[in-house]
RODREN-326760 format. One line per field, with one value per residue (C-alpha): residue in three letters; x, y, z. Coordinates in Angstrom, 2 decimals. Example, Ala and Ser with C-alpha at 12.3 -4.5 7.8 and 13.67 -1.06 7.14 Angstrom:
res	c(ALA / SER)
u	c(12.30 / 13.67)
v	c(-4.50 / -1.06)
w	c(7.80 / 7.14)
//
This chain:
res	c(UNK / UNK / UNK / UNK / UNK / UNK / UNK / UNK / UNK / UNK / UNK / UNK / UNK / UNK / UNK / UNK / UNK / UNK / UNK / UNK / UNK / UNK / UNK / UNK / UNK / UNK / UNK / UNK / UNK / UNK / UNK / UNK / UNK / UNK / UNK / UNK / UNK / UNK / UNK / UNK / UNK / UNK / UNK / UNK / UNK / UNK / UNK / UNK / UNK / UNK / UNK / UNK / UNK / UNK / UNK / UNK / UNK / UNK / UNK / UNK / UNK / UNK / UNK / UNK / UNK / UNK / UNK / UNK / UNK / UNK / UNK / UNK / UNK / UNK / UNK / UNK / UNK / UNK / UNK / UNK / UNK / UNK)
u	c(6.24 / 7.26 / 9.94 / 12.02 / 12.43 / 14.56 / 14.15 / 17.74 / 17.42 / 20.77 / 20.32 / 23.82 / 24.36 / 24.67 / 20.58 / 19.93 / 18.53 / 18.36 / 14.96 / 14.13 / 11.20 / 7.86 / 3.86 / 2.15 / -2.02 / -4.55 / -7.10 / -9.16 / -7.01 / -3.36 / -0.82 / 1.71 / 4.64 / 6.86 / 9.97 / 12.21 / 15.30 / 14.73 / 17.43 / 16.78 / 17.40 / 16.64 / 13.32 / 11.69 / 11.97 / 13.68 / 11.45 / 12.94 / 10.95 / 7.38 / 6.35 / 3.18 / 1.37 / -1.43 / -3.22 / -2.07 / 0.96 / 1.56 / 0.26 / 3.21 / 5.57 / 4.23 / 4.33 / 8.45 / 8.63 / 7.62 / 9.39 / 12.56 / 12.57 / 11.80 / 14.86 / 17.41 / 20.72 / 23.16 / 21.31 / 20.79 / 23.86 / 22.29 / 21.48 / 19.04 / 16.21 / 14.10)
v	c(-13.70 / -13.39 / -16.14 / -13.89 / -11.39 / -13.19 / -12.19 / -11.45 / -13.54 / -12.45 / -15.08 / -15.65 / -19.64 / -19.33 / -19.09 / -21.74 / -24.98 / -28.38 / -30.36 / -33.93 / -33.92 / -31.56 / -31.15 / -29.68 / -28.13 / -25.26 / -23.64 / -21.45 / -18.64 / -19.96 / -22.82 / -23.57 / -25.74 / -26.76 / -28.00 / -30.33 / -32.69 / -36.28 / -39.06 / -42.87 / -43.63 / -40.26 / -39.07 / -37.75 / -34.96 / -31.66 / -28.73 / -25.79 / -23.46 / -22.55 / -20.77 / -19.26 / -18.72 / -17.60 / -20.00 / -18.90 / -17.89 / -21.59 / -23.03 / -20.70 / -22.46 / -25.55 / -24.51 / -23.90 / -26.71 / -28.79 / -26.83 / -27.11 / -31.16 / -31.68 / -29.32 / -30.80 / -29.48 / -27.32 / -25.43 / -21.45 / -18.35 / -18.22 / -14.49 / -15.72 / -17.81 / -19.17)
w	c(-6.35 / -10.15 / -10.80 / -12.73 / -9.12 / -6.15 / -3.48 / -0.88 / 1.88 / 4.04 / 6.98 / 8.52 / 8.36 / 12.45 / 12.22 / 9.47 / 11.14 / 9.63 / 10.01 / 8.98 / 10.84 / 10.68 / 11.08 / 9.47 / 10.87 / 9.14 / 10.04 / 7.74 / 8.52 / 8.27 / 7.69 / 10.76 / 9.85 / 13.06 / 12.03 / 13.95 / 14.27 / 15.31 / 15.26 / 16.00 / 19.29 / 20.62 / 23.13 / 20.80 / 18.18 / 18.80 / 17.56 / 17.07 / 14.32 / 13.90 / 10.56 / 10.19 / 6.45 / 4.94 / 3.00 / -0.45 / 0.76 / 1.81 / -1.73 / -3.53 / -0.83 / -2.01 / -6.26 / -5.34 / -3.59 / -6.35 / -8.87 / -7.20 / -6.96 / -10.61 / -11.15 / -8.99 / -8.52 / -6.69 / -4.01 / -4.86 / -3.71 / 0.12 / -0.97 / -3.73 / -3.39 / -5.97)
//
């Protein structure tokens, strides 16, 4: 994805979820990251999203990733993401 090209992500905040908690397995095929909540004190974490990649789609998750914590600051307009 060229850096200069955002992409419009219109996801209506009622299906954003908040995760402090995930795993992470590959296979030769594909990256699955399951994403969950999980609060002291609680059973056990909540998970509530699976997402499924491609292996170099996963490593350009990972390139923004790192790009965007050695640029902190305010999070992107919720229709453009890095």
């Amino acid at each position: 994805m060229p850096e200069d090209q955002p992409i419009l992500a219109d996801v209506p905040p009622e299906a954003w979820r908040y995760a402090n908690f995930f795993q992470v397995a590959m296979t030769g095929q594909e990256v699955v990251i399951d994403f969950a909540q999980h609060f002291e004190g609680t059973d056990g974490p909540h998970w509530h999203t699976r997402i499924v990649l491609a292996p170099r789609a996963a490593q350009e998750l990972v390139d923004v990733l790192v790009r965007a914590m050695m640029s902190p600051g305010p999070p992107p307009d919720r229709k453009s993401v890095v």
